[in-house]
C-alpha positions in Angstrom: 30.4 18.1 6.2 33.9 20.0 4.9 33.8 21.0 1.9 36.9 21.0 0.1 38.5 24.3 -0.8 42.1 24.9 -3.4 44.5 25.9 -1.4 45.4 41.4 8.5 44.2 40.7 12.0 41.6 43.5 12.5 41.1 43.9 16.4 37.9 45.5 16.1 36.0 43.2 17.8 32.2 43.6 19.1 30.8 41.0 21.8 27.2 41.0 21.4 24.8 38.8 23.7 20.6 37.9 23.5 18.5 39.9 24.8 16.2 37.1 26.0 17.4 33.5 27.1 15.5 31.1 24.9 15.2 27.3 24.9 16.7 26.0 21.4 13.2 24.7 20.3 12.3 27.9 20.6 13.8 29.4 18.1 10.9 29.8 15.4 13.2 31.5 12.8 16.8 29.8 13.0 16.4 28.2 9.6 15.6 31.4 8.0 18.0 33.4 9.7 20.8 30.8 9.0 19.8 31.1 5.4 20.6 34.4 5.3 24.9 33.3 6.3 26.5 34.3 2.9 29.1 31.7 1.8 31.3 34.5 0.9 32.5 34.8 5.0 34.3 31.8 5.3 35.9 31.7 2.1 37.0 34.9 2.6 38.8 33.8 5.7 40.3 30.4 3.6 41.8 33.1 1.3 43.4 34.7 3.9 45.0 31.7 5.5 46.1 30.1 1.7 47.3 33.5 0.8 50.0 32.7 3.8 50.0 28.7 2.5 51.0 29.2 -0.5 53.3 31.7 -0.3 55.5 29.8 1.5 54.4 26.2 -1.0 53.4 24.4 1.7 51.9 20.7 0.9 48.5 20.7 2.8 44.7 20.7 2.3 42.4 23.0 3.3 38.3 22.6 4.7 35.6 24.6 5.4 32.2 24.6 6.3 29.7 26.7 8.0 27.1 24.8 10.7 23.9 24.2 9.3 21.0 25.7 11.5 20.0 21.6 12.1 23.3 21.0 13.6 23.2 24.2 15.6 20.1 23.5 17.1 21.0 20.4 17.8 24.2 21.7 19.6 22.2 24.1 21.3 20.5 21.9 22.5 23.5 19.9 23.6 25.0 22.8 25.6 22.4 24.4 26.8 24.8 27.6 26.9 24.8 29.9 29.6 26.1 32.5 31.6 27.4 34.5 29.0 29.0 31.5 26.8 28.3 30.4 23.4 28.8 28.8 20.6 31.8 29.9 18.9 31.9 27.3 15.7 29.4 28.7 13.3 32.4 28.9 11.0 34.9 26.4 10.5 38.5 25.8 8.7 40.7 22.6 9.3 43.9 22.6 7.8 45.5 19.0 6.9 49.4 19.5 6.7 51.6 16.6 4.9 54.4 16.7 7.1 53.9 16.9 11.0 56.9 19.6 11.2 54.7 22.4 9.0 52.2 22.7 12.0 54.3 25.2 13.8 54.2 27.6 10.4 51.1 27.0 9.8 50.0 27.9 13.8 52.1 31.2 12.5 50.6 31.7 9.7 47.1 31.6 11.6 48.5 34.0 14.5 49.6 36.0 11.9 46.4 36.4 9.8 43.4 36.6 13.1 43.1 37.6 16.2 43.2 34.5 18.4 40.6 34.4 21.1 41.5 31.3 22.8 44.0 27.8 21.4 43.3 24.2 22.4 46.2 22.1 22.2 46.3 18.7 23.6 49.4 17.5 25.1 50.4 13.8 24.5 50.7 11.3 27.2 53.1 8.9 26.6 50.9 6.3 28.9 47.6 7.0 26.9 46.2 6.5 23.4 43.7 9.6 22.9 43.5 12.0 20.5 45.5 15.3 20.3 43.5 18.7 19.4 45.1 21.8 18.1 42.3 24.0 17.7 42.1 28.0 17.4 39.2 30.1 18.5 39.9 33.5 16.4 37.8 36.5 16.2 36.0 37.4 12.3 37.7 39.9 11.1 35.8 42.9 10.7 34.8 42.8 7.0 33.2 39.2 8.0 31.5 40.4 10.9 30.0 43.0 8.6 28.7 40.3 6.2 26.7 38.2 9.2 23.0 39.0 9.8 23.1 40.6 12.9 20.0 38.1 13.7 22.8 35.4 14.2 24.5 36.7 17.2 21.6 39.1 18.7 19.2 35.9 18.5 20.8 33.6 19.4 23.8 32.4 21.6 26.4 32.5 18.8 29.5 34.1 18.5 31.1 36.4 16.3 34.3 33.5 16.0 35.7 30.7 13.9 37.2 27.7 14.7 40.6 26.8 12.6 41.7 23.0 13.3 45.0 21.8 12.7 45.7 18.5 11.4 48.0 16.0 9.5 46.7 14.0 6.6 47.0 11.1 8.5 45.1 12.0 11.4 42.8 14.0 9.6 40.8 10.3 8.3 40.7 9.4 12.0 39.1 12.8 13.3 36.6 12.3 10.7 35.4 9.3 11.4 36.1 10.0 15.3 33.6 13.0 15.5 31.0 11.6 13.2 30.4 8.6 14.7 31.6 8.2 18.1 31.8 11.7 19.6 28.0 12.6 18.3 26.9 9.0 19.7 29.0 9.1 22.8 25.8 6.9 24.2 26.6 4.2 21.8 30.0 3.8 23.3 28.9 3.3 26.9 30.7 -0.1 28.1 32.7 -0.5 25.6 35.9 1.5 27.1 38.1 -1.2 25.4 36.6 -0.6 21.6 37.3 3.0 22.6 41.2 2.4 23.7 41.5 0.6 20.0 40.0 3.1 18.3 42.4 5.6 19.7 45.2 3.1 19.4 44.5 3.3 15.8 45.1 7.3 16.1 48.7 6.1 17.9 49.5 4.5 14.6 48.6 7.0 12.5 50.9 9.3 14.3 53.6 7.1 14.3 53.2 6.8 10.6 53.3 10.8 10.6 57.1 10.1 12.0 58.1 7.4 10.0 57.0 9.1 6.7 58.9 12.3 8.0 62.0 10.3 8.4 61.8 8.6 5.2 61.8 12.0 3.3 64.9 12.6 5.8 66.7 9.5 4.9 66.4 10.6 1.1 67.7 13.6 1.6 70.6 12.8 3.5 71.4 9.7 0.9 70.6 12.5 -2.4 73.1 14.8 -0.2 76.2 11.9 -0.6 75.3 11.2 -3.9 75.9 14.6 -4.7 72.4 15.0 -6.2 71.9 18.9 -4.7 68.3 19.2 -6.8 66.9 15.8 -5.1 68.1 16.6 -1.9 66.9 20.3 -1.6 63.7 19.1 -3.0 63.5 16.4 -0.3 65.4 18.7 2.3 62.5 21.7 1.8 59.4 19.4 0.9 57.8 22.5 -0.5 55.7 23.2 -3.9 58.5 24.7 -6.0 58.8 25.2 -10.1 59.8 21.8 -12.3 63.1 23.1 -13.0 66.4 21.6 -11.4 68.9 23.6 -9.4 71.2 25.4 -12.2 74.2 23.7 -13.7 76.1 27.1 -12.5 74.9 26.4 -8.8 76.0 22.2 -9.4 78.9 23.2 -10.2 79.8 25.1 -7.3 78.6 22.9 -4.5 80.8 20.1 -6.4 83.6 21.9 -6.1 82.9 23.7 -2.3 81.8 20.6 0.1 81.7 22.4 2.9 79.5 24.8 1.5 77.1 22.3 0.0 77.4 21.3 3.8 76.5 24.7 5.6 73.4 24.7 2.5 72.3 21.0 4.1 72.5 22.5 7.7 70.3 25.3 7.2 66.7 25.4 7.9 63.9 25.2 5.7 63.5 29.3 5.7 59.9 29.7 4.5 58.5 31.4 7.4 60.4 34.0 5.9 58.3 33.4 2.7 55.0 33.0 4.7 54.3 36.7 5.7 55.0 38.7 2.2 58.2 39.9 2.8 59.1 39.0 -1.0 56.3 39.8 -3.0 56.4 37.8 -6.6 59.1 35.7 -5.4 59.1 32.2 -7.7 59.6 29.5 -6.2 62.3 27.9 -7.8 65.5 25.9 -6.5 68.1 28.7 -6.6 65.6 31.2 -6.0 65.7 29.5 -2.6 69.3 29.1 -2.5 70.1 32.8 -3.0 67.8 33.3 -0.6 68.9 31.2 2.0 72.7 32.9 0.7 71.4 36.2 0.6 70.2 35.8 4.6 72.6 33.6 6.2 75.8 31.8 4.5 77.0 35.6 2.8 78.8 33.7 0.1 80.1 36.0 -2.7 80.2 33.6 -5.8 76.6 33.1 -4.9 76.0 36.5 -3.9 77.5 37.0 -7.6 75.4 34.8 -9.3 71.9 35.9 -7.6 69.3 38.1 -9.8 70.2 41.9 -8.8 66.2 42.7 -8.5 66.4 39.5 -5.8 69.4 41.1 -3.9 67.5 44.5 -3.9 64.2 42.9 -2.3 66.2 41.0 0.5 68.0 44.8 1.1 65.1 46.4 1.1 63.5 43.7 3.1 66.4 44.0 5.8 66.0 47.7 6.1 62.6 47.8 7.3 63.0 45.2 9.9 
């Protein structure tokens, strides 16, 4: 099972193959070799994808787990892998997003932070219920790679790779529950094509609620943004972790008087892949920290401008510089 975690590619990259082809029930020494898998590797690769997270305040959750020697001879088994391929799942990270639209950071933050082998991403078919996979294959990084037994991967058909899974909260219930007990009991399913249809007709629904909950937030927003309410409707505009403090009077106040720049603020997008890969290092979160920001990089407005903390102003210039 997951366990439940609190929220620099290195290329270097070494493919390393058995010597000897063996049958899975074969291997006399798996369960002591796999207790020799520090913990420390996959947490050490959670850190580096939260690092990214939470930069940028993201609402998500975060899983890991590495495969048990049981269920890897058991998928050994399974696979009977050949030719040159293996296993590539000894490691494992699923990240469950709240809102649908953070997928496409968080498939950057991932790109960003490992070296991607290979990316499985299920397109939907709008005449079939079935499940949709975005899943990475990404190289360790090298301090990992260090940290495995070299037993694991000169034994044994196993790659030097993790598996990162992207998800919703919603449809992260259903893959649970999908993999557990129909995709390891695929036997058990055998004439029963219709159960099968409902069960993924229930994943339909959940992504349909994935929408509807999106569009909710949406339909706040745009009602906080004619009621003049500029701290509810950032705050439901951004949907991002940010410090319980409300936009400042000073900011209130000029929005108020300046509707058509309260409108431009409304039209802008949410920013924080500029917020994702360190660009601003120590930047708080706070509503006009993101509104100087956002100023600072696109709307160029000088009362703003004027109002913004010089030391912010001076890591956006510096920031611009280097790019």
């Amino acid at each position: 099972s997951l366990q439940n975690n609190t929220g620099n590619t290195d290329d270097t990259f070494v493919w390393c193959y058995p010597q000897k082809r063996m049958n899975p029930m074969e291997y006399p020494n798996l369960e002591q070799d796999f207790r020799e898998i520090p913990e420390s590797i996959v947490r050490s690769m959670a850190t580096r994808l939260t690092d990214g997270l939470e930069k940028c305040g993201l609402y998500y959750r975060l899983f890991t787990r590495t495969k048990t020697a049981a269920s890897t001879r058991a998928k050994l088994k399974a696979k009977n892998y050949q030719n040159g391929k293996r296993m590539q799942d000894l490691f494992g990270i699923r990240i469950a997003v709240y809102f649908q639209d953070d997928q496409a950071l968080c498939r950057r933050i991932i790109e960003d932070r490992f070296s991607v082998v290979s990316i499985t991403e299920d397109r939907p078919d709008a005449d079939t219920f079935s499940p949709t996979r975005l899943n990475f294959i990404c190289k360790l990084p090298m301090s990992c790679r260090q940290e495995l037994p070299s037993s694991i991967y000169d034994h044994y058909p196993i790659d030097t790779t993790v598996e990162i899974q992207l998800r919703t909260v919603f449809s992260e219930g259903w893959h649970e529950v999908e993999h557990d007990l129909r995709y390891k009991s695929k036997s058990d399913w055998d004439g029963s094509a219709d159960l099968s249809r409902a069960l993924n007709g229930i994943f339909a629904t959940l992504i349909s609620c994935d929408w509807s909950m999106l569009n909710i937030f949406d339909k706040l927003r745009d009602r906080k943004y004619r009621e003049k309410d500029w701290t509810a409707m950032l705050k439901n505009k951004l949907r991002v972790h940010v410090e319980e403090q409300p936009l400042s009077h000073e900011l209130c106040t000029l929005l108020n008087q300046q509707p058509n720049l309260a409108a431009e603020l409304y039209q802008i997008d949410r920013l924080l892949n500029f917020l994702s890969d360190g660009r601003f290092p120590g930047f708080l979160m706070t509503l006009d920290n993101l509104v100087f920001l956002t100023n600072a990089l696109f709307m160029h407005n000088p009362e703003i401008t004027a109002m913004t903390p010089p030391e912010l102003l001076a890591s956006i210039d510096d920031c611009a510089r280097k790019r």
